[in-house]
C-alpha positions in Angstrom: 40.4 52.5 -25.4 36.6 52.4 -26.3 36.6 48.7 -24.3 37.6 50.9 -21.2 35.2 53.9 -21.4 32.4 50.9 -22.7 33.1 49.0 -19.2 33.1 51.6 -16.5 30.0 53.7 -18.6 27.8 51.7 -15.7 29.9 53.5 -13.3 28.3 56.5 -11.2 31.2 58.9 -10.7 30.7 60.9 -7.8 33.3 61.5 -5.3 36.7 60.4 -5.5 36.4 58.2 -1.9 32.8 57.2 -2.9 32.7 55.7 -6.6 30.9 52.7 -6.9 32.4 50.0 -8.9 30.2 47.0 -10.9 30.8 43.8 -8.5 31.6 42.1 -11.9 34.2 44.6 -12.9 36.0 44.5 -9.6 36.6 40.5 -10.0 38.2 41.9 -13.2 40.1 44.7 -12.2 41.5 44.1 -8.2 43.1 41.9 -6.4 40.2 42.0 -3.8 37.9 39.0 -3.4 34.4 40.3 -5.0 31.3 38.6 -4.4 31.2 38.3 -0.2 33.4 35.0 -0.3 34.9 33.9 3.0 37.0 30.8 3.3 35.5 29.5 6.7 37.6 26.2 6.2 39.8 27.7 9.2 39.1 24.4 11.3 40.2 22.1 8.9 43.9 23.5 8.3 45.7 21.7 11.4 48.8 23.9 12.0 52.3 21.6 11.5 52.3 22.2 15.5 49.5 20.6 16.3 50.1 17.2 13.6 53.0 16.7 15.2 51.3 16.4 18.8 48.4 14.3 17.2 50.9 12.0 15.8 51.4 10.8 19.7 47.9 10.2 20.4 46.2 6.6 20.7 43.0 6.5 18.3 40.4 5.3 20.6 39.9 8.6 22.0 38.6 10.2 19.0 35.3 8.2 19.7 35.1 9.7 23.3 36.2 13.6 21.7 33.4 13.0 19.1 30.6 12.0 21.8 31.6 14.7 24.0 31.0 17.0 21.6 27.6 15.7 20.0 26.7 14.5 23.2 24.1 17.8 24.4 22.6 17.8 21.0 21.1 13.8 21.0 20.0 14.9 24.4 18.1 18.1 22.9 16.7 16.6 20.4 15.2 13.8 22.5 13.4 16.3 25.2 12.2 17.9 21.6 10.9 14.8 20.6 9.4 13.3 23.1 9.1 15.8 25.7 10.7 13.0 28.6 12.5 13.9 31.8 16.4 13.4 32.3 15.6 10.0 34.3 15.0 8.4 30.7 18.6 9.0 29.6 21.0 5.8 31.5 24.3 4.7 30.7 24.9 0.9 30.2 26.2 0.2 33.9 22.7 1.1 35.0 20.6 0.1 32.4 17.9 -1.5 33.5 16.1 -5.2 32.6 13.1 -4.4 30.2 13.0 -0.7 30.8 12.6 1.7 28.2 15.3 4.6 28.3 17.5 6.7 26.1 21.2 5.4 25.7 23.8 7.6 23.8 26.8 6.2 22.5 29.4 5.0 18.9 28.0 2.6 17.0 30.9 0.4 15.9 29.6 -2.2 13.6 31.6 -5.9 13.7 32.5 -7.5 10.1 34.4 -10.0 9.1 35.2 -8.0 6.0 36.9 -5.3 7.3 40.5 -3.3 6.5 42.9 -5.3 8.5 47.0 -4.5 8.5 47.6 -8.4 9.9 46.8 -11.1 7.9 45.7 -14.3 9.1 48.3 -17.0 8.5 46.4 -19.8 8.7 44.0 -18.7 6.1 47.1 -18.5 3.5 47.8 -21.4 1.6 51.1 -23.0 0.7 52.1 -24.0 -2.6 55.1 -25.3 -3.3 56.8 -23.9 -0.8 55.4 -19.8 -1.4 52.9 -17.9 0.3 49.8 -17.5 -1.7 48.4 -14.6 -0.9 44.5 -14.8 -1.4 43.3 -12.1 -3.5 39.9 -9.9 -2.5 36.9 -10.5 -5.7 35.0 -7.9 -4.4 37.4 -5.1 -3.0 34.9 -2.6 -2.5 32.3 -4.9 -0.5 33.3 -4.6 3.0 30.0 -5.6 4.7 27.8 -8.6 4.3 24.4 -9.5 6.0 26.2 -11.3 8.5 28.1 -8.4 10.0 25.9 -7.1 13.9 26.0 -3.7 15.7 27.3 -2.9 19.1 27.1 0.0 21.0 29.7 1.5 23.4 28.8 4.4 25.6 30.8 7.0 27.5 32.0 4.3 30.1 33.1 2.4 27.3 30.5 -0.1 27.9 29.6 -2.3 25.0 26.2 -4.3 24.2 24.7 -5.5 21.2 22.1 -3.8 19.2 19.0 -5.5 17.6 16.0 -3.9 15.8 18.0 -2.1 13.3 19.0 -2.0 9.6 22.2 -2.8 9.0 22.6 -0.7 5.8 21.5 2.4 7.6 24.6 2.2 10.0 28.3 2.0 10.1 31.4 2.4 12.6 31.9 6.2 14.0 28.5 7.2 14.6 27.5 9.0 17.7 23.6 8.4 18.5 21.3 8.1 20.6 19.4 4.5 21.2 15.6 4.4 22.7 14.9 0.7 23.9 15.2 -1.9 26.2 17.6 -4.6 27.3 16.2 -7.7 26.7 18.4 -11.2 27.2 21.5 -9.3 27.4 21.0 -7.1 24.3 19.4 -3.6 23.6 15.9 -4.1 21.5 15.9 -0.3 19.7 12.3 1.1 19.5 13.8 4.0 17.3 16.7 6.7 16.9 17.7 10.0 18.2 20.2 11.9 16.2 22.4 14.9 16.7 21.9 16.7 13.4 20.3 18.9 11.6 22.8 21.6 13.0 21.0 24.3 14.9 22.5 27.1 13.2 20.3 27.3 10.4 19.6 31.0 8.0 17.5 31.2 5.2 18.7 31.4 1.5 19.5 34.8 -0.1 17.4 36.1 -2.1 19.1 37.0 -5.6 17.9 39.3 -8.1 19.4 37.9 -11.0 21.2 34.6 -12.5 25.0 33.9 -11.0 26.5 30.5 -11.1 29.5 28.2 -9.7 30.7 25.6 -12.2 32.0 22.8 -10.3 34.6 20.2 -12.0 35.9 17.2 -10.2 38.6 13.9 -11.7 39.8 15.4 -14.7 43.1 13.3 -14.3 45.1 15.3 -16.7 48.1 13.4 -17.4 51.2 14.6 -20.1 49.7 13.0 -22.7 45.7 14.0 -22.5 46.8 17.4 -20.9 46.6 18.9 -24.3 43.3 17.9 -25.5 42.0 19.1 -22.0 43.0 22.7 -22.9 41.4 22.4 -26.0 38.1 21.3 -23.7 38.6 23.8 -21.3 38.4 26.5 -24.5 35.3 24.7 -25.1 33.6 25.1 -21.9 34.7 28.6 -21.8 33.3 29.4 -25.1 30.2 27.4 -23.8 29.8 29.9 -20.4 30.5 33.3 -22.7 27.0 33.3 -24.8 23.3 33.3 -23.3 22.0 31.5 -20.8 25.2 31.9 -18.7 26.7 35.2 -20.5 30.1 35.5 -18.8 28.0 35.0 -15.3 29.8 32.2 -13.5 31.6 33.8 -10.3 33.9 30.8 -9.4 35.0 27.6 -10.5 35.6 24.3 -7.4 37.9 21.6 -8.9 36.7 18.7 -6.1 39.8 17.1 -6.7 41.6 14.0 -8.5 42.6 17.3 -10.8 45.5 15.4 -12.2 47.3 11.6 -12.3 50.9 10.0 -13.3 48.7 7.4 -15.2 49.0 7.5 -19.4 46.2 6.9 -21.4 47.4 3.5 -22.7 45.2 0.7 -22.8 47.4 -0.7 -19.5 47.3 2.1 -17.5 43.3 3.3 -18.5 41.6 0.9 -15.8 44.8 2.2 -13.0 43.4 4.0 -10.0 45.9 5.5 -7.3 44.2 2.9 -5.0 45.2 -0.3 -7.1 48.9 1.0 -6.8 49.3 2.7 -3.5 50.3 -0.6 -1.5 53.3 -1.4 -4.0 55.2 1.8 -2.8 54.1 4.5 -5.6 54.7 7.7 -4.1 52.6 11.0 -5.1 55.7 13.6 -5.5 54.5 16.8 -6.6 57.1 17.7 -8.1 57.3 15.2 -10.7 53.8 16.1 -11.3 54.3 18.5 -14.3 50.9 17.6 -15.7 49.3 19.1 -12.4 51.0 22.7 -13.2 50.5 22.2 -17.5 46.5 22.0 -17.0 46.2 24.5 -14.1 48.3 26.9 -16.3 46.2 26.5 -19.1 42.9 26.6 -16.9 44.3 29.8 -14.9 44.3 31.6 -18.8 40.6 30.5 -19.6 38.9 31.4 -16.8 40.9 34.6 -16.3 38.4 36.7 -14.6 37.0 33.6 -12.4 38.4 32.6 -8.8 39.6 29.0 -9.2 39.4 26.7 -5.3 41.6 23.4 -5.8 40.5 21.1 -3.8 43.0 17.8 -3.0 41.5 14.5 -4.1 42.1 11.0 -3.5 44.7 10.9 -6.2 45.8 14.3 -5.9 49.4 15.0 -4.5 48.5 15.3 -1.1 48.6 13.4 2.5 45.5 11.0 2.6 45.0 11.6 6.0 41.7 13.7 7.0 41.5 16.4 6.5 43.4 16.8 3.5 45.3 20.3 3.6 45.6 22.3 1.0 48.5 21.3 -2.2 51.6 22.6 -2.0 51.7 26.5 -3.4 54.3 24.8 -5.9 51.7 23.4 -7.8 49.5 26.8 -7.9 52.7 29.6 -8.2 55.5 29.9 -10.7 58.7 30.7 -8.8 62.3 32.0 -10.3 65.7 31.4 -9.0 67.7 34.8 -8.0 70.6 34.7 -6.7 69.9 30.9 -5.4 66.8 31.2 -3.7 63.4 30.6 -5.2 61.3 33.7 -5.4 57.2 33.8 -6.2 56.8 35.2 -9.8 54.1 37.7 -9.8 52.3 37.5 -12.9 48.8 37.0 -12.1 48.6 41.2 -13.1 50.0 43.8 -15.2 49.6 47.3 -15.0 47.3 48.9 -17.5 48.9 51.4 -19.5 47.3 53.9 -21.6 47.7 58.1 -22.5 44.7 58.5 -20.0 45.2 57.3 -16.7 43.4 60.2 -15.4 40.1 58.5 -15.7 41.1 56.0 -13.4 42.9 58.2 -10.7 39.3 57.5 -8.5 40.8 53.6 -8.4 44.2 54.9 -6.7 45.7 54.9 -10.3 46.9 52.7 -12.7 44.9 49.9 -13.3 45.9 45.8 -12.4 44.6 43.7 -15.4 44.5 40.4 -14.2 46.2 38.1 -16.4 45.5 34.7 -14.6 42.9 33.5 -12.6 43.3 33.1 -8.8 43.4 30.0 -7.6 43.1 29.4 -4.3 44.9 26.0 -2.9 41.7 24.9 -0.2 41.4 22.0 2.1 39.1 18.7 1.7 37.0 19.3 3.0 36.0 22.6 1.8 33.8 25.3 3.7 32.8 28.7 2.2 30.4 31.4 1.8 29.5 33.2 -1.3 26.8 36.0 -1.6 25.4 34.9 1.6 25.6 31.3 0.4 27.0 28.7 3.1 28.9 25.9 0.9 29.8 22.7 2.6 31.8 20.1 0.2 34.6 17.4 -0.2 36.1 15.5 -3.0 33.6 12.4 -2.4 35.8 10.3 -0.3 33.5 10.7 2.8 30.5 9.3 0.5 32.2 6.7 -1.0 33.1 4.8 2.3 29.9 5.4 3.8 28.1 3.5 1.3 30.9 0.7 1.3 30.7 0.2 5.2 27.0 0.6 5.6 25.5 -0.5 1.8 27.2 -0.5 -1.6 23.5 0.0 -2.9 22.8 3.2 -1.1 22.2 6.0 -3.1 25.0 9.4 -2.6 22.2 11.5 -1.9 20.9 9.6 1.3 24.6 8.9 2.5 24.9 13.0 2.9 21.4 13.1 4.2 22.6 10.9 6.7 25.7 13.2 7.3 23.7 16.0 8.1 21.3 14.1 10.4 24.8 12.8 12.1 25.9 16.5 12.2 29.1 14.8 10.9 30.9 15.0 7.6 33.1 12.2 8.1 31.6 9.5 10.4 33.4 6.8 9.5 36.6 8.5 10.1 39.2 7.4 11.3 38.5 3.3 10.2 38.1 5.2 6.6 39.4 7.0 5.4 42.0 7.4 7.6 42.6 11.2 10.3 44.5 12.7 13.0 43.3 11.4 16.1 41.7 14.5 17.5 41.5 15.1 21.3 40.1 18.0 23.3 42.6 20.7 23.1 42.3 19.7 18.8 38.2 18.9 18.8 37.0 16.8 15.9 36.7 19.5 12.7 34.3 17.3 10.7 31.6 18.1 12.9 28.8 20.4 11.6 28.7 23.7 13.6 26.2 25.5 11.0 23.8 23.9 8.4 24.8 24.6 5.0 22.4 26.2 1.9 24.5 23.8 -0.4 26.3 20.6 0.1 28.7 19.1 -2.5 30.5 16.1 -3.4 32.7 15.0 -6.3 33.9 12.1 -8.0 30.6 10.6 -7.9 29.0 8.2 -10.0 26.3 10.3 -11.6 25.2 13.7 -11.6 22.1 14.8 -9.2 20.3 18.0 -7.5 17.9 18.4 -5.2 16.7 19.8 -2.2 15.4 19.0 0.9 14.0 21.4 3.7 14.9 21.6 7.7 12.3 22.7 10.3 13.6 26.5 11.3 15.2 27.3 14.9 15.6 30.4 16.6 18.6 31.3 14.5 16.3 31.6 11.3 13.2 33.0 12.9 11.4 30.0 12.6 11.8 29.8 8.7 12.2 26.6 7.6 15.8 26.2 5.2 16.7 24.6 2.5 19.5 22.6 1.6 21.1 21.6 -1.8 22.5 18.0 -2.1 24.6 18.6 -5.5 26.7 15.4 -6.9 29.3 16.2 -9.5 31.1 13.0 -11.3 34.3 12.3 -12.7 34.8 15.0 -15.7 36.7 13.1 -17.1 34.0 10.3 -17.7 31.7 12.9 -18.6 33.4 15.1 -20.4 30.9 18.0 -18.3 31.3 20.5 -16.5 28.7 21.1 -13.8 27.6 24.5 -12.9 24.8 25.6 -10.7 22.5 28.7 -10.7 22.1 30.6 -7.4 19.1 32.3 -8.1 17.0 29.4 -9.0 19.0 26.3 -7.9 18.8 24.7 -11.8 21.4 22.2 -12.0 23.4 22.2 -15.8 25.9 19.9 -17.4 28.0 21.8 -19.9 29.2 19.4 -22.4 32.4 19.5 -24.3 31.4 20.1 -27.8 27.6 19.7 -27.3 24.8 22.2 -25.8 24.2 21.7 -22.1 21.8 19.7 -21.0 19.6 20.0 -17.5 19.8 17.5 -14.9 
């Protein structure tokens, strides 16, 4: 009983209706979400209705939703820029010879090394009678320096592009193009692109230190799951003493949270993607080790709110976005009667000889015996404590550097992202979408500039920040942004957690003392 009186001694007890209640011991104590968090993902859950009307729809005309929607802001940001009249902007029917003028349009770049689902059967040789299939060296190269750019407008008009570098472009983007035609292609003098979103606000401005630990491919399996309860007791050991005392407000799995892959010196080098095309299937509920580590997690970081993200290897549809895993995977269930019921023990009622102190609450007290985890779509939009979060699981990344320049570093591909207003431009060639129309607009598009932009499964850890002129919407303050990389955990063996107040960027080691990135 001296716990209880020791927590709510901070506590000003006034009148009944009017109490005020610690922010930190609310997480605690209610069901209610503490902290301001809203779950602004709302455009990237597509409604079983509206997948099955996709599922009719021809691909080409996500290009044409896409322009049509980014369309207004290439042409404001080229009167920004350059101040020029509306007689600068043509389309490619009426593009002139050796005039200078504004074209907006898709760049679709042309190489030879791209995904194909037919295979050329006079490249495959014959021996002895069998098909030899020829097998890929470099899988994950799928440009070259010989590969060109073409640009197709709204008329679907095409022409190829010179004066550009290749590794700063891919398939999906929506720009515009300043230049002239010259000997039946377009010469670009330079660029015009839709992004930075022009909702842009200003960081809060935090008194003191609050943090959001991010974790991302863990690939727990049955036989590591185990030791990674022994690491998460670790890390939470690790969060529970100074600097961090107890301080972190919510934990982001960015997906690849779990794998059917041992640990075996066969199955250590296995990725989903080297299996995928023999007919593995992802069933969730075979998937015990998915609900082992979440269970064990869910006890840890019992006063924390837990967002799941789906991965690339997660149990979850591939297509973009990914919706959120199945509530099997997050909830216990019991059979009555026949039918599968949702076992409530995420709370228990608090009892004790003096309830009385707690009668300002609405009586008894719900002490929460399991975190909260909330199943969330890839990609994942939030706010917390006036904080706008953009993030996904790294899929988005990763294909942007393969179709544009293996070589580019994670932090300029998002850059690039925002300046395309797009989180996913080289969606739906990969990875793979619904084909959006009008009446279902293209979600991936950025509406609002975020303070902090995430990705996981990345190759190393990084955090910096970069600032964006201000608009009318933040006064004419200029706003920062956060570019935060978290890679595999399991790798790693860190957890990555990142200070709101200051922006420091920490890796929390398993078994050794963090170190600052």
């Amino acid at each position: 009983m001296s716990e209880i009186y020791e927590d709510f001694s901070s506590i000003n007890f006034v009148e009944k209706e009017e109490a005020e209640v610690p922010l930190d011991l609310i997480a605690k104590w209610t069901k209610t979400s503490p902290y301001n968090y809203i779950n602004t993902s709302e455009k990237f859950d597509i409604p079983f209705s509206d997948r099955l009307r996709l599922a009719t729809n021809q691909y080409n005309q996500i290009y044409q939703t896409r322009y049509n929607l980014l369309e207004d802001s290439i042409k404001t940001a080229f009167f920004n820029q350059k101040q020029n009249s509306e007689a600068s902007i043509q389309t490619l029917w009426h593009l002139p010879e050796d005039k200078s003028a504004l074209v907006i349009g898709t760049i679709f770049r042309k190489s030879s090394k791209r995904p194909s689902v037919l295979v050329a059967f006079d490249d495959i040789e014959e021996e002895d009678g069998d098909l030899q299939l020829a097998v890929d060296e470099g899988p994950d190269e799928l440009v070259s320096d010989e590969d060109w750019l073409e640009l197709e407008d709204s008329q679907t008009q095409s022409i190829k592009l010179s004066g550009l570098e290749l590794s700063e472009f891919a398939t999906g983007m929506v720009v515009g193009l300043f230049g002239k035609k010259i000997n039946g292609e377009f010469h670009v003098d330079y660029t015009v692109f839709p992004g930075p979103p022009r909702d842009r606000v200003p960081r809060p401005l935090l008194t003191h230190d609050c943090y959001i630990l991010f974790l991302s491919g863990i690939q727990a399996n049955l036989e590591n799951c185990e030791t990674w309860a022994h690491r998460f007791r670790q890390m939470r050991a690790a969060l529970s003493v100074p600097p961090y005392d107890n301080n972190v407000e919510r934990v982001i799995i960015c997906g690849n949270l779990s794998v059917d892959f041992c640990d075996c010196s066969k199955c250590s080098g296995v990725s989903w993607d080297d299996v995928k095309h023999l007919g593995a299937t992802k069933d969730s509920s075979k998937n015990q080790a998915y609900v082992d580590v979440l269970d064990v997690m869910s006890h840890y970081f019992v006063d924390i709110s837990i967002d799941l993200m789906p991965g690339s290897e997660d149990p979850a549809s591939a297509m973009w976005p990914q919706q959120p895993l199945s509530v099997a995977l997050t909830k216990k269930f019991v059979f009555k009667e026949g039918e599968a019921e949702l076992e409530d023990t995420e709370y228990e009622e608090y009892s004790t000889d003096e309830e009385e102190i707690f009668d300002f609450m609405g009586g008894s007290i719900p002490r929460r015996t399991k975190a909260v985890i909330n199943s969330v779509s890839n990609p994942y939009q939030f706010e917390h404590r006036g904080f706008r979060f953009l993030g996904t699981s790294g899929q988005n990344v990763d294909y942007l550097r393969r179709m544009t320049d293996p070589k580019n570093h994670p932090g300029t591909m998002m850059e690039k992202m925002i300046d395309l207003s797009h989180v996913c431009p080289t969606a739906p060639q990969a990875p793979d979408c619904f084909p959006f129309d009008l009446q279902c607009p293209d979600p991936f598009i950025m509406e609002s500039l975020p303070h902090i932009f995430f990705v996981g499964n990345q190759d190393r850890a990084f955090c910096y920040s970069r600032e964006y002129p201000g608009t009318e919407s933040s006064d004419g303050k200029p706003v920062q942004v956060q570019f935060v990389s978290i890679p595999q955990s399991k790798k790693t063996l860190c957890g990555y957690i990142l200070n709101l107040r200051t922006m420091e960027f920490d890796a929390i080691s398993v078994g050794e003392e963090s170190k600052k990135h």
